[in-house]
C-alpha positions as CSV (number, residue, x, y, z in Angstrom):
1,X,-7.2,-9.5,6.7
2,X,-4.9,-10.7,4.0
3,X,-1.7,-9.3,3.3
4,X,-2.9,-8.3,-0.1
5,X,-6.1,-6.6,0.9
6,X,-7.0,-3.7,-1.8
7,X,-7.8,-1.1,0.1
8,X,-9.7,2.4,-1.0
9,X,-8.4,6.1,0.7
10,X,-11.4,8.1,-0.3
11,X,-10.6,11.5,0.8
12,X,-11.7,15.6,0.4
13,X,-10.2,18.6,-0.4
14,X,-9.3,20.9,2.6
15,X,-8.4,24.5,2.7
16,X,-4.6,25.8,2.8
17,X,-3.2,28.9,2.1
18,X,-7.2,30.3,1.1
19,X,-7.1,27.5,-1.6
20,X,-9.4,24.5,-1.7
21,X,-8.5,21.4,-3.0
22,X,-8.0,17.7,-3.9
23,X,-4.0,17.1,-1.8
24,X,-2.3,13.8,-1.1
25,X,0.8,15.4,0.7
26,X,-1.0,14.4,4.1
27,X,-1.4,11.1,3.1
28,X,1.9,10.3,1.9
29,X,2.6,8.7,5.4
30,X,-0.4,6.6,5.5
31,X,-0.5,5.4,2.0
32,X,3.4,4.5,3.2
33,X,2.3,2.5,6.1
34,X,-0.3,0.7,4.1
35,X,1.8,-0.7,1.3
36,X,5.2,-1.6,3.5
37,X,2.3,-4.1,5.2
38,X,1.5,-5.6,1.4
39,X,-1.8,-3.7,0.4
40,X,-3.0,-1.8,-2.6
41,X,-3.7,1.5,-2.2
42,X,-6.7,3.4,-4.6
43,X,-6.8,6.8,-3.9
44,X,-10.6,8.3,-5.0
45,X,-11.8,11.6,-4.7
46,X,-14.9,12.9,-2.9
47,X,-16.6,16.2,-2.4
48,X,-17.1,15.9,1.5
49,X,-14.5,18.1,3.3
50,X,-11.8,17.2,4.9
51,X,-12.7,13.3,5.3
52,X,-10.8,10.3,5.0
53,X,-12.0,7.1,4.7
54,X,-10.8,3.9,4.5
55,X,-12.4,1.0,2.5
56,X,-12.2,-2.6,2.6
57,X,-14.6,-5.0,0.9
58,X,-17.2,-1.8,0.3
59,X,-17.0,-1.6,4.1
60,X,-15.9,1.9,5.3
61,X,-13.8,0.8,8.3
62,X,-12.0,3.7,9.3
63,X,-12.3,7.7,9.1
64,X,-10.6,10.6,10.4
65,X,-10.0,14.5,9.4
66,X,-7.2,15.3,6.8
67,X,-6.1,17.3,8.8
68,X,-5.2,15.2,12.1
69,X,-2.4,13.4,9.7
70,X,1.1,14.3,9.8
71,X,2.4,16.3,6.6
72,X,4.4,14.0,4.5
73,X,6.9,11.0,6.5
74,X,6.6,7.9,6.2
75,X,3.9,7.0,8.8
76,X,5.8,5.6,11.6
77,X,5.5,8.2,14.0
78,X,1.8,9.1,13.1
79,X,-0.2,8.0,15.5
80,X,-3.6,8.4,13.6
81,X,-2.0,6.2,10.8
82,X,-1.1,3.0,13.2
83,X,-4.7,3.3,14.0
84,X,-5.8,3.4,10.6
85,X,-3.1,0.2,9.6
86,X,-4.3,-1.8,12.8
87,X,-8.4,-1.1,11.4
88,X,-7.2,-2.5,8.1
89,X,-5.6,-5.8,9.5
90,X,-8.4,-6.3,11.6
91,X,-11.4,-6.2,9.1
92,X,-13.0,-9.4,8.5
């Protein structure tokens, strides 16, 4: 995959605190990881709960739950994020 590669984070809202709701502070460290290896990140929001999904070329080539990322950081240390960085470099 090229360096460049525009990549889509399509996630859900999730519950916290009894509120329910569109939050990007989980995916601070992902987003992080993404553009330190030269892609563009989209964010887009969907109505299916706590999903994430990662799309390259209108190919959905990762997903995970919200939830199993790391609050905030910077990625490094998240394991479900070098899985989701090592599914973008190896599509197509």
């Amino acid at each position: 995959m090229p360096a460049n590669a525009r990549v889509t984070l399509r996630y859900g809202p999730y519950e916290s605190n009894g509120v329910v709701q569109h939050r990007t502070f989980r995916l601070q460290g992902l987003l992080a990881a993404l553009q330190a290896r030269g892609h563009r990140c989209v964010l887009e929001e969907t109505r299916e709960w706590r999903m994430v999904e990662l799309v390259v070329n209108g190919e959905i080539i990762f997903t995970c739950n919200i939830r199993q990322l790391e609050f905030g950081g910077d990625g490094k240390l998240d394991p479900v994020c070098k899985e989701a960085v090592t599914a973008v470099e190896n599509a197509y």
